[in-house]
N, C-alpha and C positions, 0 to 999 in steps of 0.2 A: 328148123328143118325147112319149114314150106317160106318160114319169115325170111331167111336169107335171102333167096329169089325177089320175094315182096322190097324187102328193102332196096334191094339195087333197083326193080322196076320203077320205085316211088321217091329214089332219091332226087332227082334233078326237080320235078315237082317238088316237093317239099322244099330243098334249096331254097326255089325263087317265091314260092309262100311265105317261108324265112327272112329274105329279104324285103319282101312287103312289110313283115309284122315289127322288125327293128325300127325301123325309122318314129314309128307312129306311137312308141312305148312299150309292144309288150314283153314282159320279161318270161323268161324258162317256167320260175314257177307261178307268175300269173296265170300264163296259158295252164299249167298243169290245174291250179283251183279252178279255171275258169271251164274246163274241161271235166272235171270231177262234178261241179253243181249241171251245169247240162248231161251228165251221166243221172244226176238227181231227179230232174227236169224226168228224164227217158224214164225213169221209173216209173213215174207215177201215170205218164202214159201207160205204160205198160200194165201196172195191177188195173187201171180204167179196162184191159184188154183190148187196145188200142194196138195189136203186132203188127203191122204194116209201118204206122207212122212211127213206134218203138222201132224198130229195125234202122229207117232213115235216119231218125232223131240218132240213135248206136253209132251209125256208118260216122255220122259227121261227130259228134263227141268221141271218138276213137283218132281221128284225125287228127285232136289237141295231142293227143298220146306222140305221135310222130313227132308232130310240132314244135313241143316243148326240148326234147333232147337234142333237135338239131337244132334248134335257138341259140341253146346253152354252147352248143360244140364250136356255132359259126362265130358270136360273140365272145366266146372266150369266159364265158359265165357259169360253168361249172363246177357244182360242189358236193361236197360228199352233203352238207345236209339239202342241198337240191334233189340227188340224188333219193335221197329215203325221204324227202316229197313226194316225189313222185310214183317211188314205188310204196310206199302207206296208202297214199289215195286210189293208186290202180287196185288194192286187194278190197277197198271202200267199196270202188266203184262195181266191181263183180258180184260184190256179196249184196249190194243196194239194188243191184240188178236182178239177180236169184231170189231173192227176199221179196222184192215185188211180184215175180212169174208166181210164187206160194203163195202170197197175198192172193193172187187173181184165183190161182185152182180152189184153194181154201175157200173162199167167200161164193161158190156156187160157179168157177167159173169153165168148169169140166164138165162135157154130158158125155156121161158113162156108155159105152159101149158092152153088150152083153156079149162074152166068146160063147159060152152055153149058159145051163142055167146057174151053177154055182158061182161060175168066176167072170169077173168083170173085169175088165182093161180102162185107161181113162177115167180113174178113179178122182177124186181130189187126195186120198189116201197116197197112190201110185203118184202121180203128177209131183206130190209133196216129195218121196222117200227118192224122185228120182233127182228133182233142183237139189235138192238136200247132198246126193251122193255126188252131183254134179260142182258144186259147189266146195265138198270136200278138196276132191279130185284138183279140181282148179287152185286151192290154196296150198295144195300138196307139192306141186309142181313150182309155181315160186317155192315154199320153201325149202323144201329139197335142192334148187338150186341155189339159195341163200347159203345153205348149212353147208352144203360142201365145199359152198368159195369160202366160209370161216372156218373149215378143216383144213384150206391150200388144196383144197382137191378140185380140179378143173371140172366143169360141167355145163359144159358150152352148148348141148345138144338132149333132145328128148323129145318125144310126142306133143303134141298141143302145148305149144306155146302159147303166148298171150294173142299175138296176133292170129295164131291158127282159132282157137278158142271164139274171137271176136269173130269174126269172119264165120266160123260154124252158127255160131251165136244167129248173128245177122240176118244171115240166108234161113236158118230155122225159121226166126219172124216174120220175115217178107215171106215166105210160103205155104205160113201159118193157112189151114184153110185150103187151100191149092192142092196137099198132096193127099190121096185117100190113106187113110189109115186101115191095116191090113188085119 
């Protein structure tokens, strides 16, 4: 949906990024590993509860994601097991990411907001069942679109994509702090 726009905006950048990283060795799935351990890296930022510099660290390990496909496309270096490289370590890198945000609320890193006196918002409970459904939802979407390209059923289009996904991701961290909670 929103990734088509994105891609044509970021194609000619990426391009000439492209052409820089050829020359110098890298290949389609180097950048994809190389890009999955700085997705690592951002974790652990992030259960530290570190969301600002998580968010940056995200912004620029998301950029391997771009990188590596049009590597593959401009060199002529694509393959089916490139491909399920890279899409194995993107459903890694979401779940390593979600995993760490529970890490952080689990280990104390929620202060509970009282709505009255029984019920409380900003639970580590809440925060958990919500990365948890968050998390679902996200691997639902791949494979949903997996299953239907191994039925011949076309399924080019849906809600939060990965790049939509990254990008809500992102901006939630950078603002972490910033927006009052209601």
């Amino acid at each position: 949906m929103l990734s088509n726009y994105g891609r044509q905006l970021m194609a000619i950048p990426i391009r000439y990024i492209v052409k820089l990283l050829h020359p110098i060795g890298f290949t389609p799935n180097g950048l994809t590993l190389l890009g999955f351990l700085l997705t690592v890296v951002t974790a652990f930022v992030l259960a530290a509860g570190w969301f600002v510099s998580g968010g940056i660290l995200l912004l620029f390990a998301s950029l391997f994601d771009m990188l590596d496909g049009s590597l593959a496309r401009e060199t002529k270096q694509t393959s089916t097991f490139g491909a399920f490289f890279d899409s194995t370590l993107d459903r890694y890198s979401e779940s390593v990411i979600f995993l760490a945000l529970a890490y952080y609320y689990l280990t104390g890193g929620a202060n509970g907001i009282n709505v009255s006196a029984n019920f409380a918002i900003n639970t580590p409970e809440t925060f958990s069942i919500l990365i948890f459904l968050t998390l679902v939802g996200s691997l639902m979407v791949s494979y949903t679109r997996a299953r239907a390209e191994a039925l011949n059923v076309e399924c080019k289009v849906g809600l939060l994509q990965r790049p939509e996904r990254l990008g809500l991701l992102i901006v939630g961290l950078m603002l972490r702090g910033t927006v009052p909670v209601v």
